[in-house]
Backbone as CSV, one residue per row, in Angstrom:
resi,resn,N_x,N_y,N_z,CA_x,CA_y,CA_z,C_x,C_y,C_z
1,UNK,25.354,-29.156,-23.525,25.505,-28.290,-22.356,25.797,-29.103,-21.088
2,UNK,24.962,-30.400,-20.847,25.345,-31.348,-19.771,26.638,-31.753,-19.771
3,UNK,27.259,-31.891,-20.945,28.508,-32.585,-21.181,29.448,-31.644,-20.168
4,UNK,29.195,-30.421,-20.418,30.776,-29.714,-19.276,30.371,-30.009,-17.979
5,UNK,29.234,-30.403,-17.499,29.343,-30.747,-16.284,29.469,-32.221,-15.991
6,UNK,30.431,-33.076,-17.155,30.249,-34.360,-16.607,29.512,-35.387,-17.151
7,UNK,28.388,-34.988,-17.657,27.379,-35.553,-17.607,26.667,-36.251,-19.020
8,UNK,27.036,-38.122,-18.650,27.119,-38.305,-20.347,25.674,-38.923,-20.678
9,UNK,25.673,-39.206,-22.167,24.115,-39.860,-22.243,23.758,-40.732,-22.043
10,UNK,24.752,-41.400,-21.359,24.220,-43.122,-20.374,23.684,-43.031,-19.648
11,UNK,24.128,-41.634,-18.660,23.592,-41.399,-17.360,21.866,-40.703,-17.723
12,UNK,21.910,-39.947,-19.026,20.682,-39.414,-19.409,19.591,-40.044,-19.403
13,UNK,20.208,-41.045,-20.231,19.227,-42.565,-20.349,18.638,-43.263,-19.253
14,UNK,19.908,-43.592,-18.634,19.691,-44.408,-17.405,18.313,-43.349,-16.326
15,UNK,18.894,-42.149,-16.233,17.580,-41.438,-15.357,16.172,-41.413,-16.017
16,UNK,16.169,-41.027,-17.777,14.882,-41.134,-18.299,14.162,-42.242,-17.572
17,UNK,14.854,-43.614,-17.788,14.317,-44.745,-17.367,13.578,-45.321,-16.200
18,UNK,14.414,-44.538,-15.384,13.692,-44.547,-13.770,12.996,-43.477,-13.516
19,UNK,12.393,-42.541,-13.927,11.405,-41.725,-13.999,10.236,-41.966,-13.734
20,UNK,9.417,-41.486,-13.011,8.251,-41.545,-12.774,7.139,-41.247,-13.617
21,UNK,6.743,-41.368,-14.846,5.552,-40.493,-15.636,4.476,-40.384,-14.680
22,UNK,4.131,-41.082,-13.904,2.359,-40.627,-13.662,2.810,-38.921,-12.862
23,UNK,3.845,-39.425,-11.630,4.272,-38.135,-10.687,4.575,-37.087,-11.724
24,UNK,5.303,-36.981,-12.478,5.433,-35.874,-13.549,4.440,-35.235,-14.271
25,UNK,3.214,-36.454,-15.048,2.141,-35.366,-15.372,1.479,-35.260,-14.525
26,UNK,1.353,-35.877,-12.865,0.521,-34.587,-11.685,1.357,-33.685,-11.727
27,UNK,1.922,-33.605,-11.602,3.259,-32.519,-11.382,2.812,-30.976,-12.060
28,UNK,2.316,-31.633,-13.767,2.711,-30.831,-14.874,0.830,-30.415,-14.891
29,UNK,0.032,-31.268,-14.574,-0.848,-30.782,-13.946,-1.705,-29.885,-12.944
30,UNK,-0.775,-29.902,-11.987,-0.905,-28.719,-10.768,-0.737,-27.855,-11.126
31,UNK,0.687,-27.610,-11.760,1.275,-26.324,-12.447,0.133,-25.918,-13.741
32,UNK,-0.571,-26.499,-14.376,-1.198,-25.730,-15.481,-2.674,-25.302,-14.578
33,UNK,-2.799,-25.985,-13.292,-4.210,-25.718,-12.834,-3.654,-24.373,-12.159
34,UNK,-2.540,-24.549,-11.441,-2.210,-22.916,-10.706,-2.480,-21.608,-11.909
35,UNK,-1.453,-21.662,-13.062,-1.115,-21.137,-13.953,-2.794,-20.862,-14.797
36,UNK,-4.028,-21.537,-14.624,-5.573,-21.379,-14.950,-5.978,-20.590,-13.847
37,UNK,-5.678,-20.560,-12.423,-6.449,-20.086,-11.660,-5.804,-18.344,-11.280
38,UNK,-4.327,-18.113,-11.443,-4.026,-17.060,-12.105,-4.766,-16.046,-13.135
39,UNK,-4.823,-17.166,-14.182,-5.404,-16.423,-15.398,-7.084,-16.014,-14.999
40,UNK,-7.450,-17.347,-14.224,-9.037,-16.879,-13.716,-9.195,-15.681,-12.945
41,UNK,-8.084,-15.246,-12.500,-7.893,-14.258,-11.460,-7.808,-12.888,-12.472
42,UNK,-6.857,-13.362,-13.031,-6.745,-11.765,-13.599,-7.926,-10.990,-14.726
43,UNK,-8.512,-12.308,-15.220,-9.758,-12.305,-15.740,-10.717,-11.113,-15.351
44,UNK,-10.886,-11.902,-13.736,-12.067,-11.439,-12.857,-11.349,-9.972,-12.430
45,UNK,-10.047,-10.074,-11.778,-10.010,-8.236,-12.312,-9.799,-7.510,-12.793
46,UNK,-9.890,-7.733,-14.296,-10.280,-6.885,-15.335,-11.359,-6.669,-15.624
47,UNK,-12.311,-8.214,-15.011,-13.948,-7.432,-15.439,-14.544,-6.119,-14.546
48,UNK,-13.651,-6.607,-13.338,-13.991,-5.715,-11.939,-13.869,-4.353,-12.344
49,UNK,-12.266,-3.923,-12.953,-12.218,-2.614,-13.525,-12.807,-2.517,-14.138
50,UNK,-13.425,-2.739,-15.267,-14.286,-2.824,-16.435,-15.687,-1.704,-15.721
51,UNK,-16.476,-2.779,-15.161,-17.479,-2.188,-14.230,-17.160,-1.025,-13.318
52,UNK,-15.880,-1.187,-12.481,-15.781,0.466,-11.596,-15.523,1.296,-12.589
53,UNK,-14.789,1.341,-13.688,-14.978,2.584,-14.379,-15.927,2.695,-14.798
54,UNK,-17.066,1.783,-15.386,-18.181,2.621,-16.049,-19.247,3.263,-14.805
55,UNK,-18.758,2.883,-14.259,-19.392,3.647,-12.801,-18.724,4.950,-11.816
56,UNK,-17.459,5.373,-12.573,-16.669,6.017,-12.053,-17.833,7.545,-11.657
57,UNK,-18.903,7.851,-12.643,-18.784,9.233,-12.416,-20.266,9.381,-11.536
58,UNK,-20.360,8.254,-11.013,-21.436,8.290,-9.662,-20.372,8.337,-8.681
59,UNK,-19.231,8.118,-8.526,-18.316,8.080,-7.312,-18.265,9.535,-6.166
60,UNK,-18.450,10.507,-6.919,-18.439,11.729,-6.190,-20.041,11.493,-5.490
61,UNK,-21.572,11.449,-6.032,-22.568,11.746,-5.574,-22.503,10.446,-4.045
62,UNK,-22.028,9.082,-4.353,-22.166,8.196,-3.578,-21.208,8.780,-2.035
63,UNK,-19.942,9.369,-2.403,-19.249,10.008,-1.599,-20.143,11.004,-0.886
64,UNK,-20.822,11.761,-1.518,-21.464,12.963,-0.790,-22.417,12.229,0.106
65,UNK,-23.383,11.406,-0.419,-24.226,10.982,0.360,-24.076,9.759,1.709
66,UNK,-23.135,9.416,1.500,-22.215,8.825,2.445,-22.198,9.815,2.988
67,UNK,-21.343,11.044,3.076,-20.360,12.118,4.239,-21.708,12.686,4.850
68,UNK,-22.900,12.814,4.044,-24.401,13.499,4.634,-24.642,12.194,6.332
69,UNK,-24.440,10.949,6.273,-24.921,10.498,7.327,-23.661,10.096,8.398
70,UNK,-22.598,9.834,7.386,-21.090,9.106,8.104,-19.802,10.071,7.603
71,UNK,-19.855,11.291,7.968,-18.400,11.747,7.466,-16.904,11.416,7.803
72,UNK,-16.512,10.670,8.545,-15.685,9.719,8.904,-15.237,8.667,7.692
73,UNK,-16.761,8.241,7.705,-16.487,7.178,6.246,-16.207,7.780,4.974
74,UNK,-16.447,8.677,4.872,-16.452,9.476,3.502,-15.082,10.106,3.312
75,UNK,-14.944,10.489,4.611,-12.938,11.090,4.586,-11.938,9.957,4.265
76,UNK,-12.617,8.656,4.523,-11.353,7.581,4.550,-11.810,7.120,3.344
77,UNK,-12.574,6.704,2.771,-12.534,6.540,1.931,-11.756,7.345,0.623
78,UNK,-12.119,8.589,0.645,-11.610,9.238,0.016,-9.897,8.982,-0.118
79,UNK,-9.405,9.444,1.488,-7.950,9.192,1.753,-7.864,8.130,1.149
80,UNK,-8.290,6.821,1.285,-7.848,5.417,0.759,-7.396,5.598,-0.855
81,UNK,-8.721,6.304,-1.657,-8.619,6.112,-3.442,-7.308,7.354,-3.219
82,UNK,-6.975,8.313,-2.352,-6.127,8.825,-3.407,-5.093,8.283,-3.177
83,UNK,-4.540,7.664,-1.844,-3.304,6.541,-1.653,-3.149,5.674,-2.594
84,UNK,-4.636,4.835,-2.622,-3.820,3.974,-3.810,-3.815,4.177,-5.344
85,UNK,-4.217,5.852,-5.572,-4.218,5.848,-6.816,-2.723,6.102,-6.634
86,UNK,-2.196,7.404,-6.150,-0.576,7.254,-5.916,0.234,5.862,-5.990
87,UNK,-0.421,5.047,-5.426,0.526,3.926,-4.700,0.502,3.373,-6.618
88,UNK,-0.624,2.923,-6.313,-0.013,2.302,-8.040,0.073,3.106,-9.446
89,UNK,0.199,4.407,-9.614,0.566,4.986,-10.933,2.003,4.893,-10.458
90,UNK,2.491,5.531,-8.939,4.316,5.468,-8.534,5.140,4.114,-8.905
91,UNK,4.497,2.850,-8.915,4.932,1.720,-9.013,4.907,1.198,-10.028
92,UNK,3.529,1.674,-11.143,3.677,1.037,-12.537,5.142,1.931,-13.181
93,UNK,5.197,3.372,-12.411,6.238,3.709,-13.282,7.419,3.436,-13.207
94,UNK,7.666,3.456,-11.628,8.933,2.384,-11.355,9.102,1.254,-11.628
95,UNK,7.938,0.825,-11.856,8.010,-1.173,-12.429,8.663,-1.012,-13.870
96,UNK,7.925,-0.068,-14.588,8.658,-0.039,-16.113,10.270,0.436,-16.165
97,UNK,10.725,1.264,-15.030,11.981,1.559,-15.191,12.545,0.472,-14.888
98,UNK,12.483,-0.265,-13.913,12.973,-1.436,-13.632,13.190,-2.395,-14.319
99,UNK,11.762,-2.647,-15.364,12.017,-3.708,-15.908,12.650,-3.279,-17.274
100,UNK,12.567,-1.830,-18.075,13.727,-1.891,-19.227,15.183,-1.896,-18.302
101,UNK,15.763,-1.512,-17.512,17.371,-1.859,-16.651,17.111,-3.280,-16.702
102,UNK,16.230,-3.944,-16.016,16.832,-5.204,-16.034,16.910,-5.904,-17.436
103,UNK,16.083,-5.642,-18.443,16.077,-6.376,-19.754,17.212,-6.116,-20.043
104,UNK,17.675,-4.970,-20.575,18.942,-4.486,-21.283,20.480,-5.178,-20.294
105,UNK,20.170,-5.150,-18.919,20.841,-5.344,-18.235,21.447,-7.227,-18.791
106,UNK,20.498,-7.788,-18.684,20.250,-9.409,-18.804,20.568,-9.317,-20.599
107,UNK,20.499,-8.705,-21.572,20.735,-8.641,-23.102,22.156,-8.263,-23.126
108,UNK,22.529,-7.644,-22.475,24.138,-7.409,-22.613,24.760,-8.881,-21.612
109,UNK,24.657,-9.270,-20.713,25.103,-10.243,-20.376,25.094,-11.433,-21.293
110,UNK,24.012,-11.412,-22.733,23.849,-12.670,-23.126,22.277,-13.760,-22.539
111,UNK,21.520,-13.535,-21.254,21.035,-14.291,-21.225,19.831,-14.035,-21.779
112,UNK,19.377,-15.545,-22.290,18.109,-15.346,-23.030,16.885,-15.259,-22.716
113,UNK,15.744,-14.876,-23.451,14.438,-14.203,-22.826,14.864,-13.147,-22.294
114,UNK,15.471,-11.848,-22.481,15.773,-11.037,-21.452,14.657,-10.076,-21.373
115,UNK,13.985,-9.921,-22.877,12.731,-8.797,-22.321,11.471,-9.455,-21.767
116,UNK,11.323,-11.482,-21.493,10.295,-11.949,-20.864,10.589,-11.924,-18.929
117,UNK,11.827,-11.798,-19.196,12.268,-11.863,-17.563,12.004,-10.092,-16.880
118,UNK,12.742,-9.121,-17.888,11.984,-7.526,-17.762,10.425,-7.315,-17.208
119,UNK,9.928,-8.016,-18.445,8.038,-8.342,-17.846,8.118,-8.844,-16.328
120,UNK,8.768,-9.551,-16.100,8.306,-10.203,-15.121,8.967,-9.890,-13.797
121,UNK,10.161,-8.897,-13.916,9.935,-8.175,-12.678,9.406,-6.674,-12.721
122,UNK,8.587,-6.694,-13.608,7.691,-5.437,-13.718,6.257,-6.108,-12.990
123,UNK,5.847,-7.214,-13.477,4.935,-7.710,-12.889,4.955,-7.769,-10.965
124,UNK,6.657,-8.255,-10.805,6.805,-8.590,-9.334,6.852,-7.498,-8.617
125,UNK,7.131,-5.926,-9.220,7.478,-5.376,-8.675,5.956,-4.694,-7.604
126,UNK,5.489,-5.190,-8.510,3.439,-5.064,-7.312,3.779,-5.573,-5.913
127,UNK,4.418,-7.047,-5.586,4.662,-7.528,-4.779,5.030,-7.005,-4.261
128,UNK,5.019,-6.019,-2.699,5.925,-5.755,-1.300,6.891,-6.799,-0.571
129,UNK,8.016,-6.420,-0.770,9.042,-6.944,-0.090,9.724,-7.834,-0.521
130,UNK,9.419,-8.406,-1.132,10.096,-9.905,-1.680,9.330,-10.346,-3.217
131,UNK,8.850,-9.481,-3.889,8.735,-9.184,-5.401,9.760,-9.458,-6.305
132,UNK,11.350,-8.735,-5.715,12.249,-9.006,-6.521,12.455,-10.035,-6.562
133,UNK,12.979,-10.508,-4.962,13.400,-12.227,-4.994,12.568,-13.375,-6.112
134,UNK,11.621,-13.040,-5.996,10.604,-14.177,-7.162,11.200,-13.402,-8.224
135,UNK,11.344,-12.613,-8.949,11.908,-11.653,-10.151,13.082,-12.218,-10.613
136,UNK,14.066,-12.539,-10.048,15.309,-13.285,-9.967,15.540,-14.605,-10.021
137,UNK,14.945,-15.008,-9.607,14.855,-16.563,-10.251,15.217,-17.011,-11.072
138,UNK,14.668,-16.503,-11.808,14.304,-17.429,-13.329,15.642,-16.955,-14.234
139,UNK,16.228,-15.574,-14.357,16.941,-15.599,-14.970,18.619,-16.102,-14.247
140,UNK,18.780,-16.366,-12.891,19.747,-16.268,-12.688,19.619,-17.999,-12.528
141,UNK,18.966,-18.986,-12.529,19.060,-20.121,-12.829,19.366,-20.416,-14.394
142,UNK,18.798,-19.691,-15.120,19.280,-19.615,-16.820,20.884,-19.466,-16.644
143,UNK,21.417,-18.100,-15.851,22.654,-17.799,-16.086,23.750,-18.863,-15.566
144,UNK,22.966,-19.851,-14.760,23.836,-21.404,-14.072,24.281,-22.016,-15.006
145,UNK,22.807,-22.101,-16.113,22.896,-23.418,-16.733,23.847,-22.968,-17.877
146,UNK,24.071,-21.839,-18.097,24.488,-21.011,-19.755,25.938,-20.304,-19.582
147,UNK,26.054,-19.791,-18.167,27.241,-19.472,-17.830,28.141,-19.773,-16.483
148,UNK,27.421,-20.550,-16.021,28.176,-21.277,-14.876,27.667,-20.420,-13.756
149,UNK,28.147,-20.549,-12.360,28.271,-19.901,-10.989,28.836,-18.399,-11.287
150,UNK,29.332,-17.961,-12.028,30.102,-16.262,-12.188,29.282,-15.789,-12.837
151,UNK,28.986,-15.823,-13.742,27.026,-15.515,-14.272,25.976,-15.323,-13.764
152,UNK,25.593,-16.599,-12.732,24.721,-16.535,-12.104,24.632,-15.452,-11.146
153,UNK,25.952,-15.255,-10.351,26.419,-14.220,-9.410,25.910,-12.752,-10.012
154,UNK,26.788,-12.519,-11.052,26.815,-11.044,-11.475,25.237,-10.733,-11.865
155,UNK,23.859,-11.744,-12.135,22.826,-11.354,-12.923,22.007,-11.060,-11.123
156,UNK,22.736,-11.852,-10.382,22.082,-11.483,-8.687,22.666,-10.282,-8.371
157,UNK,23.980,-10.056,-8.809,24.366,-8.719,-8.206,23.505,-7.379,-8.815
158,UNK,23.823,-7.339,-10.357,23.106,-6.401,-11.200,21.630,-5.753,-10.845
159,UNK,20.674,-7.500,-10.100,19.340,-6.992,-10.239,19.381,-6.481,-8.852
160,UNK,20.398,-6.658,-7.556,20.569,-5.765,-6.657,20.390,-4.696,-6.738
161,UNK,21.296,-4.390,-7.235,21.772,-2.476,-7.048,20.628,-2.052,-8.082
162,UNK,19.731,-2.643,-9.376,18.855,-1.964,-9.470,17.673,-1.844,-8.858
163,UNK,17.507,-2.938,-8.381,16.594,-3.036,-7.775,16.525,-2.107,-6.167
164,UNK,17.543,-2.416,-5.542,17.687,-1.390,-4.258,17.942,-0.009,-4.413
165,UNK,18.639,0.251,-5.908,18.546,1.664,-6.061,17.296,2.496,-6.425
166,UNK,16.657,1.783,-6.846,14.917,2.711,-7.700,13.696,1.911,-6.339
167,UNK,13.963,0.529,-5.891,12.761,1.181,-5.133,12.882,0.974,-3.664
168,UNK,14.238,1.408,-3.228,14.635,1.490,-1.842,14.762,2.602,-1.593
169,UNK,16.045,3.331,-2.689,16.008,5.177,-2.585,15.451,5.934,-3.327
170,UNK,15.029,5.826,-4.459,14.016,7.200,-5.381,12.361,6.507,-5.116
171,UNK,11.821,5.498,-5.337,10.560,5.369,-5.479,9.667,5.828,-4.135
172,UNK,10.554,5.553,-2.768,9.424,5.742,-1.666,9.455,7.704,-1.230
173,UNK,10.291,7.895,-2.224,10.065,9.593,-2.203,8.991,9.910,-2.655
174,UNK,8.407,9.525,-3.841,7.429,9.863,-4.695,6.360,9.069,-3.956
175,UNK,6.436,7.870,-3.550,5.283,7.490,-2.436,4.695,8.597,-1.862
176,UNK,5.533,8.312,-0.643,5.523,9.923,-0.061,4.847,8.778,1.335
177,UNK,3.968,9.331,1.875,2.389,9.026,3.007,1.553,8.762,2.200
178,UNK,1.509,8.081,1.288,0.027,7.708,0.219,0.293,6.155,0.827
179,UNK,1.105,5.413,1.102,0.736,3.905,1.725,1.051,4.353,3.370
180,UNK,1.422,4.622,3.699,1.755,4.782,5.349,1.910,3.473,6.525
181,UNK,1.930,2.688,5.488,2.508,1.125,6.662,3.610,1.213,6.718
182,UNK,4.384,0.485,7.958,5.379,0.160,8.272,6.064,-1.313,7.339
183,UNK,7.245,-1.458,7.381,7.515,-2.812,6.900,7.222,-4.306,6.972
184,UNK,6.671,-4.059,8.353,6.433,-5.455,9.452,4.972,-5.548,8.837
185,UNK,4.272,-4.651,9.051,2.551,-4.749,8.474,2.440,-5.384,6.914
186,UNK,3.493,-4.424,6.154,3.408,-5.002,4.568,3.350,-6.686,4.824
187,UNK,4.730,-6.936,5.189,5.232,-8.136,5.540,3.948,-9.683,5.390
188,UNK,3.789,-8.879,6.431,2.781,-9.586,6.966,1.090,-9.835,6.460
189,UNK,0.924,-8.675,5.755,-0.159,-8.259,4.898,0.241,-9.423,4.075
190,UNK,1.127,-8.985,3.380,1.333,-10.381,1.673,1.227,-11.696,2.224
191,UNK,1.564,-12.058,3.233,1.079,-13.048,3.651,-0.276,-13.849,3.618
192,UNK,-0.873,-12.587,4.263,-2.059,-13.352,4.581,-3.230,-13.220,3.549
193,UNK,-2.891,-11.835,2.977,-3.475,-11.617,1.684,-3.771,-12.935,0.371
194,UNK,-2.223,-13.305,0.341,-2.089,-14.421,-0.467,-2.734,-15.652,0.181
195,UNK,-2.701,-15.665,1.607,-3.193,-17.107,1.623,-5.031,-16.716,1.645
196,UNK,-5.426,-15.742,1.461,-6.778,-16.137,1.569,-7.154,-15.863,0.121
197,UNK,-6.563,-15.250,-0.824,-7.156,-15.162,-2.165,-6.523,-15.675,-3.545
198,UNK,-5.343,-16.149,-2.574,-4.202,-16.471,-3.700,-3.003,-15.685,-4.244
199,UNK,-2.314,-15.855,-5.799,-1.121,-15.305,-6.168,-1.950,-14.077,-6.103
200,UNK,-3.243,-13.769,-6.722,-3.421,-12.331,-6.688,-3.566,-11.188,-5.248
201,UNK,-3.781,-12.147,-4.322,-3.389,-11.334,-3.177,-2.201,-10.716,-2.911
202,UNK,-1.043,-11.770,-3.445,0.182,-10.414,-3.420,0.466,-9.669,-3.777
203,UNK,-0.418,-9.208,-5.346,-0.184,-8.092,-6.159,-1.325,-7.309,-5.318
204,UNK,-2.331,-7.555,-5.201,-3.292,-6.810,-4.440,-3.058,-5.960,-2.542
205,UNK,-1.775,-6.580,-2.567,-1.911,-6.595,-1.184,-1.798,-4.971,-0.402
206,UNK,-1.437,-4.123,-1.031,-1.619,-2.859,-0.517,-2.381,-2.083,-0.455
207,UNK,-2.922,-2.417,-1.707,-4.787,-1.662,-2.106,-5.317,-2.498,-0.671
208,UNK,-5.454,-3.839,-0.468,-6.365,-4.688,0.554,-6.404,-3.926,1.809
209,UNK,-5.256,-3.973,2.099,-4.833,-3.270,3.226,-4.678,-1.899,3.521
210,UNK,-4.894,-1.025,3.146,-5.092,0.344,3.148,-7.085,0.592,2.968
211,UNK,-7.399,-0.422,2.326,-9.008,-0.219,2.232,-9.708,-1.174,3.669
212,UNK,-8.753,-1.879,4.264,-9.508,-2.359,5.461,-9.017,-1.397,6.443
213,UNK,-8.052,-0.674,6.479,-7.257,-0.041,7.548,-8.276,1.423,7.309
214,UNK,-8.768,1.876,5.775,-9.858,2.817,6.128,-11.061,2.437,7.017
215,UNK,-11.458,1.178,6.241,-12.802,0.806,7.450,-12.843,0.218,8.581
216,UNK,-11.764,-0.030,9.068,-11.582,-0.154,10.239,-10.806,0.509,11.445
217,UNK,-9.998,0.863,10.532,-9.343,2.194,12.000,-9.514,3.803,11.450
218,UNK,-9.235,4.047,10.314,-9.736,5.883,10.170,-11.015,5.967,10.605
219,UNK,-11.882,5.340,10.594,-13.373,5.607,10.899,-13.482,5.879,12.298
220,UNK,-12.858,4.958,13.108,-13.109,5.470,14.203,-12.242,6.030,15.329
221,UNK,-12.605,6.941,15.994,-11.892,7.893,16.551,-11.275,7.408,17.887
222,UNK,-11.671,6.059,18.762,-10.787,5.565,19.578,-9.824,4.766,18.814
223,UNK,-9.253,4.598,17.743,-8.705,3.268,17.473,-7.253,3.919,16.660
224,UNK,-7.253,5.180,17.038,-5.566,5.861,16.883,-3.940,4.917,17.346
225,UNK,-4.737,4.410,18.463,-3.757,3.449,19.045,-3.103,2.465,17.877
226,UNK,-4.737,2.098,16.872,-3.625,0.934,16.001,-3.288,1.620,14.748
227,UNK,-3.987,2.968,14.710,-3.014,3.618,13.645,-1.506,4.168,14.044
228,UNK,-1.170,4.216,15.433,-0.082,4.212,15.525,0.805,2.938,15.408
229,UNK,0.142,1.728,15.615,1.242,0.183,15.335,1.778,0.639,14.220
230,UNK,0.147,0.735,13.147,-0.012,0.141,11.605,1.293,1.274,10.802
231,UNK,1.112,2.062,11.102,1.754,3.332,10.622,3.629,3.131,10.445
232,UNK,4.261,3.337,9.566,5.743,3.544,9.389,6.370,4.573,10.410
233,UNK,5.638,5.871,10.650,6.082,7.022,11.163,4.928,7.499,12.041
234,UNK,4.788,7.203,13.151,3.579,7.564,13.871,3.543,8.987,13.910
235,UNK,2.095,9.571,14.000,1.771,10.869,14.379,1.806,11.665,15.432
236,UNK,2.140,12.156,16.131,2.113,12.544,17.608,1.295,13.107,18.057
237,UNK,0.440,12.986,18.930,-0.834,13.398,19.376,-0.455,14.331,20.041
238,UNK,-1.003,15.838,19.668,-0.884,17.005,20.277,-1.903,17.797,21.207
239,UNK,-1.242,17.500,22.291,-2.092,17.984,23.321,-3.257,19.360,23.445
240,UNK,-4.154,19.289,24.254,-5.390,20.245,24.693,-4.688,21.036,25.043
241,UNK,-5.261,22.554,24.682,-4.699,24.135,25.264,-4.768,23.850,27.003
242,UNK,-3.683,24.197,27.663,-4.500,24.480,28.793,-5.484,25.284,29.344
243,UNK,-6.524,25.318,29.981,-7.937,26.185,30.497,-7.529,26.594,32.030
244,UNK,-7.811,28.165,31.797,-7.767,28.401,33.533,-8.657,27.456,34.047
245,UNK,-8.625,27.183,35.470,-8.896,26.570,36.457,-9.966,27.108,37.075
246,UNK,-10.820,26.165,37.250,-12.543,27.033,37.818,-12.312,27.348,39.369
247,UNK,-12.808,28.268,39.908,-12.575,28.222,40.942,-12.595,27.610,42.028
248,UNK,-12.073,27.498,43.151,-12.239,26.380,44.256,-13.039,26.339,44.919
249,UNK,-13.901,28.031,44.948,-15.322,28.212,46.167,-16.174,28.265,45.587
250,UNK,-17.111,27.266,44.901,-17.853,27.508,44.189,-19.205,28.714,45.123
251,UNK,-19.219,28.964,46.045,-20.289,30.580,46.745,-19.209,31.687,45.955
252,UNK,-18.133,31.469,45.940,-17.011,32.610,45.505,-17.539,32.771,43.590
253,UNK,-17.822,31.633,43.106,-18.517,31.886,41.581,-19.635,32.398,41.419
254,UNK,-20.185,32.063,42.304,-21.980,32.272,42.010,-21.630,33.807,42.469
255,UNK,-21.485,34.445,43.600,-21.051,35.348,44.008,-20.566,36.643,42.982
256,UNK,-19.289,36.418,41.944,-19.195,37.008,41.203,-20.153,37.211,40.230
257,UNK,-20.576,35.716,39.441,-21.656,35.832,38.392,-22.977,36.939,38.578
258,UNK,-22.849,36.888,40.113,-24.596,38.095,40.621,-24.135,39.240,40.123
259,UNK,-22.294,39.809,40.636,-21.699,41.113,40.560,-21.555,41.219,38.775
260,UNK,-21.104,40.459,37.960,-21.504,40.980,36.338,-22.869,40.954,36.029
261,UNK,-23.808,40.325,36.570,-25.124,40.470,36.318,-25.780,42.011,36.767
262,UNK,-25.117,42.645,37.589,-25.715,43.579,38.563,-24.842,44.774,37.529
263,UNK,-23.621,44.550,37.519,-22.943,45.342,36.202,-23.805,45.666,35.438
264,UNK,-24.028,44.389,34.578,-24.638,44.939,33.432,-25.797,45.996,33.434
265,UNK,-26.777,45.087,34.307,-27.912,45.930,34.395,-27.977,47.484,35.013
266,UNK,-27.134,47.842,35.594,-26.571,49.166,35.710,-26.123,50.112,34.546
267,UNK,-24.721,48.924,33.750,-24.417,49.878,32.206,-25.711,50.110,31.860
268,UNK,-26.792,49.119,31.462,-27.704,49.089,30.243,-29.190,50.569,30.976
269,UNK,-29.024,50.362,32.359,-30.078,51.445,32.888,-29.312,52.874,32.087
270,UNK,-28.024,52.553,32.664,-27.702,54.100,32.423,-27.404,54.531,31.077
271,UNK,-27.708,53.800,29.952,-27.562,53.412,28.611,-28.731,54.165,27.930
272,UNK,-29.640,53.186,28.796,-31.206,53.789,28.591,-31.518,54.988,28.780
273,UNK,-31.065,55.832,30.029,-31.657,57.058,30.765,-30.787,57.998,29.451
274,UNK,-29.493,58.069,28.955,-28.728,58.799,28.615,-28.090,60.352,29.655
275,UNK,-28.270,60.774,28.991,-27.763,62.475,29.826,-28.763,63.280,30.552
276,UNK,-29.024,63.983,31.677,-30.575,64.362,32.115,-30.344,65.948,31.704
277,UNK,-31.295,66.397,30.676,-31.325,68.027,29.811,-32.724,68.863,30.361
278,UNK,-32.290,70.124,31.275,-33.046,70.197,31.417,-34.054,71.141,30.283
279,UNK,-35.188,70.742,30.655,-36.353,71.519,29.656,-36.507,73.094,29.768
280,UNK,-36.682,73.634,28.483,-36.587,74.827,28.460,-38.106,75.522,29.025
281,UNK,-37.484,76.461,29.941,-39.070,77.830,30.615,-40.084,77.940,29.482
């Protein structure tokens, strides 16, 4: 395969030779410690699910007794589980459409692994914003080495248009307002998500952020302001009825209030007395 680019086994040799082994197995080291601390990750949340479901059917009583002292907390919370139950059943299902198009997509082109590269932008597709880009990688460096630069192109173009077609225009329909961030927040979320917990923060990163954005801004009732940043489509705050206007003399209020007081007690006398009949001789 080196040979069409040139490339003979003198030169193969000659580089084996000047090679570094120690730098290569750190190298090959880091990578199996990342690739452990992954796996430690996904470990730990599967045990996590493990435990919230067997606990699932205290979830309603803990809710109630929450909303008995904090109903604020109990509404967002709530809002939060059903967002992200939406958010991720909409995405595992779009992740699977995605990733049989791209397998089949990558099997008719010829390149190989095509249903391990499928997995794996089903996996990316958790990632906000730049999921695909890591998704793409791997096979369109295969398509360099196997079919040159016109290969490589068409396996970048292909995972385009599927990729921008299912979760740019059909998937955020079915979203709907179940995530309600803007782009800049996601953005920025995977960021920081990842740097404080790792690769699993980027798959995590919308659940994270929708469960701090319950406990920290739905809860409380001055802090609309940053649900309007945080928000894709802000809400518009709809103004107080207007109230007639109290009067300007306040002797002119008190004044009236005596005259319905004096009313009444007039209706209710003459309520009392009824009709005057006179008595019969």
């Amino acid at each position: 395969m080196l040979k069409k680019f040139n490339v003979s086994q003198a030169e193969l040799q000659n580089a084996a030779k000047s090679l570094n082994w120690g730098k290569i197995t750190a190298l090959i080291g880091a990578l199996l410690a990342s690739v452990a601390g992954i796996l430690s990750n996904l470990v730990f949340l599967a045990a996590l699910l493990l435990f919230l479901s067997v606990e699932a059917n205290g979830v309603g009583d803990r809710l109630a007794s929450i909303a008995g002292d904090r109903p604020r907390h109990a509404e967002a919370l709530a809002h939060f589980a059903r967002g992200t139950r939406k958010y991720l059943v909409v995405t595992t299902i779009f992740g699977l459409i995605v990733a049989v198009l791209d397998s089949v997509a990558l099997a008719i082109m010829g390149i190989p692994l095509a249903v391990t590269w499928g997995l794996l932008s089903f996996i990316t597709n958790y990632i906000p914003n730049i999921g695909f880009v890591l998704g793409v990688i791997p096979p369109a460096v295969l398509a360099l080495l196997q079919g040159g630069p016109k290969l490589m192109i068409a396996v970048i173009v292909v995972y385009c248009v599927l990729n921008f077609v299912v979760q740019s225009l059909i998937q955020p329909r079915f979203v709907g307002d179940s995530v309600g961030l803007s782009v800049t927040v996601t953005f920025l979320t995977l960021f920081f998500w990842t740097w404080l917990i790792g690769p699993l923060g980027a798959i995590l990163a919308i659940p994270l952020t929708l469960l701090a954005k319950a406990m920290l801004v739905d809860v409380d009732p001055g802090a609309s302001w940053a649900d309007a940043l945080l928000r894709d489509r802000p809400v518009r705050a709809v103004p107080p009825p207007e109230q007639d206007a109290a009067p300007a003399d306040p002797e002119a209020g008190r004044d009236a209030g005596r005259d319905e007081v004096v009313d009444a007690q007039s209706d209710g006398e003459a309520v009392g007395r009824g009709p005057t009949v006179k008595a019969p001789n």
